[in-house]
C-alpha positions in Angstrom: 16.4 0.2 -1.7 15.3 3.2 0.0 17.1 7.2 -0.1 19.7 7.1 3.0 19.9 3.4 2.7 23.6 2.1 4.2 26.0 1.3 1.0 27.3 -1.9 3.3 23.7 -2.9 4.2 23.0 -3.7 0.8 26.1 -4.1 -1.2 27.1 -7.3 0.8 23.9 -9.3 0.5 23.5 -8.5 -3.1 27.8 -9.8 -3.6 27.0 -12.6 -1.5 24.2 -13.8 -2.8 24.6 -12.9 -6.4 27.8 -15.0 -6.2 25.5 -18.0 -4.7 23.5 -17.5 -7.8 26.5 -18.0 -9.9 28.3 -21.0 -7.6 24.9 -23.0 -7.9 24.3 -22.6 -11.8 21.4 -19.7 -11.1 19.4 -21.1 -8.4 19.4 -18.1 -6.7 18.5 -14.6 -8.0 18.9 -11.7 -6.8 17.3 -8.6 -7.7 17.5 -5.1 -6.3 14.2 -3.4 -5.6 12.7 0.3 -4.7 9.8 0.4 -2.2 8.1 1.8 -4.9 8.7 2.6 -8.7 11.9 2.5 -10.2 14.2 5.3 -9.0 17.4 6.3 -8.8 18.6 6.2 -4.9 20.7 8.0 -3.0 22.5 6.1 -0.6 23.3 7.5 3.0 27.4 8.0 1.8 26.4 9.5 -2.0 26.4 6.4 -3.9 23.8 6.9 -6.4 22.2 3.5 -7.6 19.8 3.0 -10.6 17.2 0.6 -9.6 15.3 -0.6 -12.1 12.5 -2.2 -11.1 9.7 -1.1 -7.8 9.4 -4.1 -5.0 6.0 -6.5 -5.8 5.4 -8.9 -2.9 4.4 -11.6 -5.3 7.5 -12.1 -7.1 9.9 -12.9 -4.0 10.3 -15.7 -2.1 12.6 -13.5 0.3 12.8 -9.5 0.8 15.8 -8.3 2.6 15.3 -4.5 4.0 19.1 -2.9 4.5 19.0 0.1 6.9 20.4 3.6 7.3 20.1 6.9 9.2 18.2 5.5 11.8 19.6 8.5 14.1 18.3 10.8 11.0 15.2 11.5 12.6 14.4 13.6 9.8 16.6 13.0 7.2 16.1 10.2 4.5 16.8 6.6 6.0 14.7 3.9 7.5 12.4 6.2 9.2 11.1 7.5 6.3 9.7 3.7 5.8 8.3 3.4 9.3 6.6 6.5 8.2 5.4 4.7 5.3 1.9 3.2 6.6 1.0 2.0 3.2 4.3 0.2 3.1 4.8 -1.4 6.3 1.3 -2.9 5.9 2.0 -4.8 2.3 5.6 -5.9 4.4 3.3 -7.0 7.3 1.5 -9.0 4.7 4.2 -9.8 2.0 4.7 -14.0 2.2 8.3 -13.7 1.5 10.9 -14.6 4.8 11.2 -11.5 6.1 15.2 -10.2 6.5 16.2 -7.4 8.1 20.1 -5.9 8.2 21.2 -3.5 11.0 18.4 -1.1 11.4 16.3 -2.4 8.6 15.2 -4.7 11.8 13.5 -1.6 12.6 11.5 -1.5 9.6 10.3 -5.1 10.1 9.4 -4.1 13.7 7.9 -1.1 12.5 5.6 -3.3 10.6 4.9 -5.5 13.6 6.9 -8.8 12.5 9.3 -8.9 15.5 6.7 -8.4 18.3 7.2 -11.8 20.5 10.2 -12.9 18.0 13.6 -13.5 18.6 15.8 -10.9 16.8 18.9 -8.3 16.9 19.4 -5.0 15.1 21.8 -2.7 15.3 23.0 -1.9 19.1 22.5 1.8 18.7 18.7 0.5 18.0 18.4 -2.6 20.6 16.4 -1.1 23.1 14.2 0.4 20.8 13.7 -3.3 19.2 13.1 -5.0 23.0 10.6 -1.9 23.4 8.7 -2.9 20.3 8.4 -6.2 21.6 11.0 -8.2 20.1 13.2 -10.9 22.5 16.7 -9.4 21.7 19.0 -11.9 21.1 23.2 -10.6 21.3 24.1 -12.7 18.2 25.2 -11.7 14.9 22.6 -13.5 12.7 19.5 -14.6 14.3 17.1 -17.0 12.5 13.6 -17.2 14.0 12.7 -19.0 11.2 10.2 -16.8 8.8 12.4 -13.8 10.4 16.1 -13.8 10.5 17.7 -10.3 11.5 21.6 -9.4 11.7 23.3 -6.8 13.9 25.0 -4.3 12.7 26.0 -2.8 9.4 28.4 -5.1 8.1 26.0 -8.5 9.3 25.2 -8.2 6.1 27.7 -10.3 5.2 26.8 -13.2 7.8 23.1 -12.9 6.7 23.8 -13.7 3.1 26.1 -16.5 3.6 23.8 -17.8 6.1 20.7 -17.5 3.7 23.4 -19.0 1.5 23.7 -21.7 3.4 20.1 -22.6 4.7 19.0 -22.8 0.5 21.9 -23.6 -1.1 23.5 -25.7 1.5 27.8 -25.7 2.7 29.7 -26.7 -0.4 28.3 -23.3 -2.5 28.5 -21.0 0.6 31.8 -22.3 1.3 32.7 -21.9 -2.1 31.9 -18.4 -2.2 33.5 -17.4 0.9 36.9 -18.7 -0.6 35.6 -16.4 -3.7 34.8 -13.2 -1.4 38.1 -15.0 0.9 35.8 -13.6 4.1 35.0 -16.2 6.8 31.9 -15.9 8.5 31.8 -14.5 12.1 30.2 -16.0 14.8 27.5 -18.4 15.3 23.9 -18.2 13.8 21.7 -18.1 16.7 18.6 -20.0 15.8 15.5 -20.9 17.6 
């Protein structure tokens, strides 16, 4: 969680996968992080969001990075974090699969994790991604397997149910579409 982060970035993966947590008796947590200390955020809409707790590599198996006001060049937003050399070198070395939502994929890439992969972002920022080196794929969801990347803002969706999915397996995700009654769109491409 970042100032000028998308509301939808974020808010879907933490429903989804919160609601995973639930469907399989808490084998999944979720927990919202800062790049930082704990702060309260400003989101790129207004929506103000306590979050408790600052981002430790150690103590996640996964780190999803939402994005917003990628077009901001100097507002608050994901540039901000590619401005961030401290941080994009402890994401470069986090050992956590690496998700990225919409232009969050630029953060990733800012941190060199998509050069030679297969990802997307969103198509405002696909031709900066191909330029950083990453093998833009026109999917949805794309799972290069320590990397998986979704489009634009509201992929978040199809990137929780498909992390969902690929740790929890079909009969919780399914379950928590009927919950969120929201059918995934599209396939995941994977390599």
């Amino acid at each position: 969680m970042f100032d000028g982060v998308e509301e939808q970035d974020w808010v879907a993966p933490v429903e989804v996968l919160s609601l995973a947590g639930r469907a399989s008796g808490g084998a999944l947590t979720t927990t919202m992080v800062t790049t930082g200390r704990p702060a309260t955020v400003t989101c790129s809409y207004g929506t103000r969001v306590e979050v408790a707790r600052g981002w430790s590599p150690h103590e996640a198996d996964v780190l999803v990075v939402p994005g917003g006001g990628y077009a901001d060049q100097a507002g608050p937003g994901v540039r901000r974090l590619i401005a961030d050399q401290q941080f994009l070198r402890r994401l470069a070395a986090a050992d956590v699969l690496h998700v990225g939502i919409c232009t969050g994929v630029m953060v990733l890439s800012a941190a060199g994790l998509t050069r030679g992969r297969n990802a997307t972002t969103h198509t405002a920022a696909r031709a900066d991604l191909a330029a950083q080196g990453a093998t833009v794929v026109n999917a949805r969801v794309v799972d290069d397997g320590d990397l998986v990347t979704g489009g634009g803002i509201t992929s978040g969706l199809d990137v929780a149910l498909w992390l969902a999915e690929r740790f929890l397996g079909a009969r919780v995700t399914q379950r928590v579409e009927t919950i969120l009654e929201y059918e995934r769109r599209g396939t995941v491409w994977r390599a």
